[in-house]
C-alpha positions as MATLAB code, in Angstrom:
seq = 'XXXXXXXXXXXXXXXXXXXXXXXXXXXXXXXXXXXXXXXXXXXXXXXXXXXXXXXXXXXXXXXXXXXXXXXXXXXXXXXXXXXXXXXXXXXXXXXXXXXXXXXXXXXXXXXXXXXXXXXXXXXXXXXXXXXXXXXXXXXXXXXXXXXXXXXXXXXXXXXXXXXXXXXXXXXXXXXXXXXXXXXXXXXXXXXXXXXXXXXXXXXXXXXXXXXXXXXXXXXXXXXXXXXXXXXXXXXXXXXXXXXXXXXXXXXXXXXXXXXXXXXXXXXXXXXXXXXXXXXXXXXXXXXXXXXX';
ca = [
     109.624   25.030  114.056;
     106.456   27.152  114.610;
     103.718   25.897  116.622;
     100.559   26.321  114.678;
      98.611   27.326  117.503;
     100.840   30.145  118.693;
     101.055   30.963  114.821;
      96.627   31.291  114.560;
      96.812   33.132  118.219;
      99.088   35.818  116.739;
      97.565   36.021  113.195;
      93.630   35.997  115.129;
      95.701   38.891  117.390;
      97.333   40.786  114.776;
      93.923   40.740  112.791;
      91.760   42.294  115.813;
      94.378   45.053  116.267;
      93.870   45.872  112.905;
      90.374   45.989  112.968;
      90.739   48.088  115.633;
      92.757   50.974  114.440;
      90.801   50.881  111.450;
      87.626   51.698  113.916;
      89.476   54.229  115.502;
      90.492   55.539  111.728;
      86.626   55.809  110.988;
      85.709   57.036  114.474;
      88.266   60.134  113.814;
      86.816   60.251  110.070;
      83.948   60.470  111.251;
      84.368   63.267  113.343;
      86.203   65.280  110.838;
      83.486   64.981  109.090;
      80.780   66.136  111.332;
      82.478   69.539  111.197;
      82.659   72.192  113.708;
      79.491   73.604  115.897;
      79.994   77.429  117.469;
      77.872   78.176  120.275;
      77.714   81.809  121.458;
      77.064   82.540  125.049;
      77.039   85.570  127.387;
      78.793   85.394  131.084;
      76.114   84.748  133.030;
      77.272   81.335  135.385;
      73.958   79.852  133.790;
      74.717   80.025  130.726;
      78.206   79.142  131.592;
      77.357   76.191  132.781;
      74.328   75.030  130.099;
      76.891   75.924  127.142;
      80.132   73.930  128.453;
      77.224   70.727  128.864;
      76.061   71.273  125.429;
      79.849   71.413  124.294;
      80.874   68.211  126.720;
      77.452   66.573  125.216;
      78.225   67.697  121.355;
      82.093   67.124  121.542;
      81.193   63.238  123.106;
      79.050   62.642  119.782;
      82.408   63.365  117.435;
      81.806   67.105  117.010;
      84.476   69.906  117.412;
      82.842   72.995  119.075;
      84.260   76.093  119.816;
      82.417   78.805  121.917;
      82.480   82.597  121.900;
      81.811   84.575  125.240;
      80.208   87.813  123.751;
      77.316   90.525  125.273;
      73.921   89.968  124.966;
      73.294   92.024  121.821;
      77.156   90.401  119.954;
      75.399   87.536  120.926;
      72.626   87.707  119.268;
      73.727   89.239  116.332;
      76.662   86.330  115.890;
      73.370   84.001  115.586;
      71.661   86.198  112.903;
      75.234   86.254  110.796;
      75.901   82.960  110.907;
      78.933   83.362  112.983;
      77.521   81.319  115.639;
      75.039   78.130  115.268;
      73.726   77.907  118.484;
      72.791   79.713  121.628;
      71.507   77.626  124.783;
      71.275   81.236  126.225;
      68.005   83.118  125.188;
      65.456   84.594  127.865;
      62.133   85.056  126.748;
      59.503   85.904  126.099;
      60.993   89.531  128.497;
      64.510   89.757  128.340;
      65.532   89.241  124.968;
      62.511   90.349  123.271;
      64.160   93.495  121.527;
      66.839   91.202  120.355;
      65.234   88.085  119.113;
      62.192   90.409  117.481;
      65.487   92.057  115.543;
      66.743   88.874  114.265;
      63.722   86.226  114.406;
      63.359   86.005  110.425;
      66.897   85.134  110.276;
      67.125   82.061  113.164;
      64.874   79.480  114.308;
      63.323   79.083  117.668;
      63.945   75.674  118.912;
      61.938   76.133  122.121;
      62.535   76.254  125.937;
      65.379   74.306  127.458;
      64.142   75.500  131.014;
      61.488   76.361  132.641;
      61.162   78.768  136.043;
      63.606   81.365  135.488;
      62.583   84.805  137.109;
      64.600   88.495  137.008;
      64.522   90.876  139.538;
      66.428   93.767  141.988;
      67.310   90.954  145.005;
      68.707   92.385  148.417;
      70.011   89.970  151.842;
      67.211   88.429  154.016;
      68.315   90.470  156.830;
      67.345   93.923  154.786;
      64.008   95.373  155.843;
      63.567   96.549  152.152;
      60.190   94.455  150.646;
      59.437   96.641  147.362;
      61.311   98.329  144.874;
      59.453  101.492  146.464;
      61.465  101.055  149.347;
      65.008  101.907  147.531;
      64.899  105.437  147.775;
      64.454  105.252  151.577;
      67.559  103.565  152.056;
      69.871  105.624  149.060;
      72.329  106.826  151.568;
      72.829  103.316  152.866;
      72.861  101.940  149.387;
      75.515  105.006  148.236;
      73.002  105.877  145.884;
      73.409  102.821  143.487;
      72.071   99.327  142.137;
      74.879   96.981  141.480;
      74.073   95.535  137.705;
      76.275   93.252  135.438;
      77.345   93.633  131.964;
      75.525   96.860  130.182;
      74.399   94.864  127.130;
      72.053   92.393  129.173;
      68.575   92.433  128.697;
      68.154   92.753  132.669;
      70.157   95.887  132.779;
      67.483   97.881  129.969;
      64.464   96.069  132.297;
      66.202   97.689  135.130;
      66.066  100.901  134.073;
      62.879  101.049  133.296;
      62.062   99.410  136.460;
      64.194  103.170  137.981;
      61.857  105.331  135.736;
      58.767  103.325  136.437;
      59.643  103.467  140.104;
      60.917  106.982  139.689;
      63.674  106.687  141.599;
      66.420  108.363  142.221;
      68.995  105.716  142.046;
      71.516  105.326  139.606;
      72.376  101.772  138.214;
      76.150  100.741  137.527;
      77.043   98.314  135.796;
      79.731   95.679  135.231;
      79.931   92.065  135.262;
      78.231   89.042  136.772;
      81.437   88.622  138.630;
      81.448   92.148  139.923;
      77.704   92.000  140.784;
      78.314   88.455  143.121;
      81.638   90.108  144.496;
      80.153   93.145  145.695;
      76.711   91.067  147.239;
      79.425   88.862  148.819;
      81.227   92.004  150.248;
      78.172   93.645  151.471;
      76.941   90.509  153.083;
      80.352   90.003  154.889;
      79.916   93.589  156.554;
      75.766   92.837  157.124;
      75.669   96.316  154.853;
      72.716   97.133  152.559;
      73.158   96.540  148.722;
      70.483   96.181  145.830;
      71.330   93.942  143.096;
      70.133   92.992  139.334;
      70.025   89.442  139.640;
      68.293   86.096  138.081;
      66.684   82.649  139.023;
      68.742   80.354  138.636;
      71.769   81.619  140.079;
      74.130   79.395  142.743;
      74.336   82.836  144.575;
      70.807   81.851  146.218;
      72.395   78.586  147.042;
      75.037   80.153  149.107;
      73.086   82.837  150.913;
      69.947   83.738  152.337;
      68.603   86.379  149.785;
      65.225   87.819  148.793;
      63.222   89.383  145.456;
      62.302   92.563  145.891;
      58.836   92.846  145.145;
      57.881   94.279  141.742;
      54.024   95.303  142.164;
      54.123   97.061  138.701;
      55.610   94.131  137.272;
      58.582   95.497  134.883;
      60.087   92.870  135.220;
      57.391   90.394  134.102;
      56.394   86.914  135.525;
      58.413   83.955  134.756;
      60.357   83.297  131.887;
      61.696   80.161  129.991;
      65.390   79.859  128.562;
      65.485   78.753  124.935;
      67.582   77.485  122.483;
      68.266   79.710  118.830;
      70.081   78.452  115.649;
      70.717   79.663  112.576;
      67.901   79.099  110.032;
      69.908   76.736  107.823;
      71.771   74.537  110.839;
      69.256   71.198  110.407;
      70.323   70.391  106.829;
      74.162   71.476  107.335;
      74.383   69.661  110.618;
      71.204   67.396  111.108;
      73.064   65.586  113.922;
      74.166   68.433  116.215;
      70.369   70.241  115.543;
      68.592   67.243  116.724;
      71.126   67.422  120.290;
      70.260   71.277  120.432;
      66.879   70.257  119.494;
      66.640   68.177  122.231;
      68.195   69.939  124.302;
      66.306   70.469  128.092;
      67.135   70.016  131.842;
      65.632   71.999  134.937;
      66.899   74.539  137.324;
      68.273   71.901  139.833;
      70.249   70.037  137.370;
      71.995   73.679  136.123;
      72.005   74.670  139.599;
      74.240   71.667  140.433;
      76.583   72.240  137.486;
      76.412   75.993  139.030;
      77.776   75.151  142.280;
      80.366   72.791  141.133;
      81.796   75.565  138.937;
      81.984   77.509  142.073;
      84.437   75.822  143.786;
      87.760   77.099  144.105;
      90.404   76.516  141.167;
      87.400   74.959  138.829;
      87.184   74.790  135.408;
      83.773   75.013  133.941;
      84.667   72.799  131.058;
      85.866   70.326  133.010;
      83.114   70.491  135.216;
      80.561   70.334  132.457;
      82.015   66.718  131.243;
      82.420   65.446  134.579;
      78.023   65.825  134.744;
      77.820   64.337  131.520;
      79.893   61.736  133.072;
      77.874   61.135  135.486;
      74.441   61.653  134.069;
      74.153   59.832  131.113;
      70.554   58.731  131.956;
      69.875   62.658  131.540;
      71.945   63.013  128.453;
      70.512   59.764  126.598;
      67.280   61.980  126.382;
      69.358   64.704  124.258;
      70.783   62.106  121.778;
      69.385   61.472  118.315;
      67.269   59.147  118.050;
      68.773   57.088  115.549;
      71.385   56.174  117.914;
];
């Protein structure tokens, strides 16, 4: 004989786990039907780090993202296309002036997601080099070169006109972010002298003692703000994932922390970036919709 109680306990049960996996149903649903959001991005570790916490942010609201690592000028001209939605990744009103003036008719400017950034030529605190001027003294030391990253990046074109403005005699070689921080890491290891394009923020000035160069004909311009481009059409197609890139803003501590956890051996930046979201939701509440 069934006991009636038992009997409502497993019917009241059965009924909740359905009305669970139907929420789950409509949670996946849901997501399917918030479509996918691409956000291009160029290999600088800021922008490594800002994109993966857009993606961790974006991916936690029930969108699928997918990023594309491309140069500076891909980058930009992914956006214009349509080939990418987003970027968290544009330096104005300096660096990526040529660019965004190419392509400004085709994307909207959502405004700056950080403030304080700077660009410069930065060298160890223990060089006696001040100025730009005093590169050419110290050429032989320097084997004739600046160290730059990847030749597409706005900083590299500032940076040579910084070597004709300057007139120097110095050639600039590029390569990578990576290549840039492995030879300053190199050079500081040995106490050598070494010139390098670099950027504020950066976790590099976190781990050593480093200085600006100063820039008294100011090529490089004063300070700059990072801002966030979509395509001109992404607020109706995606209202949900505009208003997150819309609201979209932190400051150079909070990317310098992401920064330095993405520096630590055997990390993954992707995993990093959801770990902060993790634990920083009071920070990410402000980026949320708010109709949620």
């Amino acid at each position: 004989m069934f006991d009636i109680k038992t009997l409502s306990r497993g019917v009241r049960l059965g009924a909740m786990m359905l009305a669970a996996g139907t929420a789950v149903a409509a949670g996946q649903a849901q997501a399917q039907e918030k479509g996918t959001v691409t956000l291009a991005y160029v290999e600088w570790a800021s922008e490594v780090a800002s994109t993966n916490v857009v993606r961790a942010v974006l991916e936690d609201q029930g969108y699928d993202v997918e990023m594309s690592s491309l140069s500076a000028a891909a980058m930009w001209q992914a956006l214009s296309y349509g080939d990418a939605d987003g970027i968290v990744a544009a330096w104005l009103p300096t660096t990526h002036a040529d660019y965004f003036d190419r392509v400004k008719d085709s994307v909207e400017d959502l405004g700056p997601n950080l403030d304080g950034t700077k660009l410069g030529l930065v060298v160890p605190a223990y060089s006696d080099m001040e100025t730009i001027s005093d590169i050419d003294a110290n050429a032989e030391a320097l084997d004739g070169q600046i160290v730059g990253i990847d030749p597409g990046a706005g900083l590299m074109s500032l940076t040579e006109e910084v070597i004709e403005e300057y007139d120097l005699e110095t050639d600039l070689r590029s390569g990578s972010g990576a290549t840039m921080t492995a030879a300053l890491a190199s050079a500081i290891q040995n106490e050598e002298e070494i010139v390098v394009t670099s950027w504020t923020p950066h976790w590099m000035f976190a781990r050593w003692d480093l200085k600006y160069l100063d820039d008294p004909k100011n090529v490089y311009g004063g300070a700059e703000q990072i801002h966030t481009i979509v395509r001109d059409d992404l607020k109706e197609d995606m209202p949900g994932a505009y208003a997150i890139l819309d609201n979209f803003e932190w400051t150079p501590e909070l990317m310098g922390e992401v920064m330095l956890m993405n520096q630590k051996e055997d990390s993954d930046p992707y995993e990093v970036a959801k770990q902060w979201v993790a634990e920083n939701q009071d920070v990410v509440q402000e980026w949320l919709p708010s109709d949620q």
